[in-house]
C-alpha positions as a printed Julia matrix, in Angstrom:
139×3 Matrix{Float64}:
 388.2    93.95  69.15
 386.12   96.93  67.9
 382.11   96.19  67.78
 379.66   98.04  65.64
 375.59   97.66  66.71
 373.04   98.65  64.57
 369.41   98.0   65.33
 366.09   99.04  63.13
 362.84   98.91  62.83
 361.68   96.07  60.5
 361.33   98.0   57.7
 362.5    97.39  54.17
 363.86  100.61  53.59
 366.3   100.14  56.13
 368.17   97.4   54.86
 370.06  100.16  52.47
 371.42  101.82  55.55
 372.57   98.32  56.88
 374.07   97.5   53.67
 375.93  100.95  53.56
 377.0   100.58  56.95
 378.4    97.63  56.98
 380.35   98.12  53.68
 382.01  101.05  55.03
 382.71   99.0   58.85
 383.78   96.39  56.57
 386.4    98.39  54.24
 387.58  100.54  57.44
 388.18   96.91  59.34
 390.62   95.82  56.3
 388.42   93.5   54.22
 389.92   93.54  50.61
 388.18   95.91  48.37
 387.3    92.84  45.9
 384.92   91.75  48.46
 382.83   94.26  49.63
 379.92   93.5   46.62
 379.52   90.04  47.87
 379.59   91.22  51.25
 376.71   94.45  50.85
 375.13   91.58  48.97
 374.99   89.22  51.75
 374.06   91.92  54.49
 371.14   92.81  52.53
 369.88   89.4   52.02
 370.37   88.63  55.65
 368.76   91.38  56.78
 365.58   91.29  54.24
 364.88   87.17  55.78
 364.84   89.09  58.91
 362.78   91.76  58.33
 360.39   89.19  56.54
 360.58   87.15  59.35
 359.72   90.04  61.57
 357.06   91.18  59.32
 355.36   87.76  59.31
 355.51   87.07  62.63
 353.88   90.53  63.83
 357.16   91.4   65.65
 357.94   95.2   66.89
 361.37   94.66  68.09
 364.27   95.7   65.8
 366.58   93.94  63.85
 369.89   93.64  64.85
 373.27   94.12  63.35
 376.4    93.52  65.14
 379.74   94.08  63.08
 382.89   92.75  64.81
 386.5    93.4   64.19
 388.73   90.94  64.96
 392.76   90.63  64.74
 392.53   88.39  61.45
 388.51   88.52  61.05
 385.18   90.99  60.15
 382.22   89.26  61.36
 378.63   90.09  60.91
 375.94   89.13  62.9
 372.15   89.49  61.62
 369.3    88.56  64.36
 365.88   88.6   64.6
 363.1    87.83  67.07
 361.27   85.02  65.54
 360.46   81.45  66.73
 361.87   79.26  64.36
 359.99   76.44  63.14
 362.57   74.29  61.77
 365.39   73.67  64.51
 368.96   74.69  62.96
 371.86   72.92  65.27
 374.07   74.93  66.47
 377.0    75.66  63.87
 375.34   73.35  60.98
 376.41   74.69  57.49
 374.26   77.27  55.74
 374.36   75.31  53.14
 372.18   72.12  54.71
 369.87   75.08  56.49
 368.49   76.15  53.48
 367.99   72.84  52.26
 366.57   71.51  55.43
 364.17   75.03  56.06
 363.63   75.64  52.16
 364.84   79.39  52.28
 366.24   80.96  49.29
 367.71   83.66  50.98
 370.04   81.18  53.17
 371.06   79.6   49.72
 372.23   83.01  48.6
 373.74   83.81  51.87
 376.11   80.66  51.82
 376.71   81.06  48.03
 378.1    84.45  48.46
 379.83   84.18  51.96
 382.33   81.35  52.45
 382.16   81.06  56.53
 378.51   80.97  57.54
 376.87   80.24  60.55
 372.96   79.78  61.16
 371.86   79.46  64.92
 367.57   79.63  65.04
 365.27   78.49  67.95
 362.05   79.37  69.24
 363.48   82.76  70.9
 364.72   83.78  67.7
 368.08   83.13  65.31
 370.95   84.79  63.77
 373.02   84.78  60.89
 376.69   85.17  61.38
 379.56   85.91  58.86
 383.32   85.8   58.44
 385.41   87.41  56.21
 389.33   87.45  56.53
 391.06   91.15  56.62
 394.08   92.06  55.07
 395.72   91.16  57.56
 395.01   87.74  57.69
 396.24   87.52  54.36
 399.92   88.88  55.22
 400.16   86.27  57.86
């Protein structure tokens, strides 16, 4: 399993490089080429909540970026630092976080990426995403 960390300042301007990064991680992993928008797409929004959250919660510590290849699976995980104010259960759906927290960015997230995973508590959250590689799909 081959891991990728990233980790900026939370700055706007970085969440090109994150995007970049990720997309080329992502392609060298084996996710299928017809992918790769939604997926930039989805790192960017992930990591512009985080950087918001960061921002609005006077935080200094960097964002973090952790890209994961698996045997059948590219994961990307996108944390931050703040206390979340709306509890998210371990492993509940993207989909009923950003109803639940009101967050258009989660809505986008979970429209764009099938497998998504939102873990928040007071120390801080993450979003994680799953996309299958090539080789998942010859299996």
């Amino acid at each position: 399993m081959a891991t990728v960390e990233l980790r900026f300042s939370a700055s706007p301007e970085h969440v090109r490089t994150a995007r970049l990064v990720a997309a080329a991680v992502a392609r060298r992993a084996g996710v299928d080429e017809s992918a790769l928008d939604e997926l930039r797409l989805a790192v960017g929004e992930a990591c512009s909540r985080a950087v918001g959250l960061h921002t609005s919660h006077g935080l200094t510590s960097p964002v973090r970026v952790t890209l994961t290849e698996a045997e059948k699976s590219f994961t990307i995980e996108v944390g931050d630092d703040a206390p979340s104010v709306v509890r998210v259960p371990h492993g509940k759906p993207a989909a009923e976080a950003a109803e639940e927290t009101d967050e258009l960015g989660l809505a986008v997230i979970s429209g764009l990426v099938d497998d998504v995973e939102v873990i928040a508590d007071e120390h801080g959250g993450a979003i994680r995403m799953s996309w299958p590689t090539l080789d998942a799909a010859f299996s």
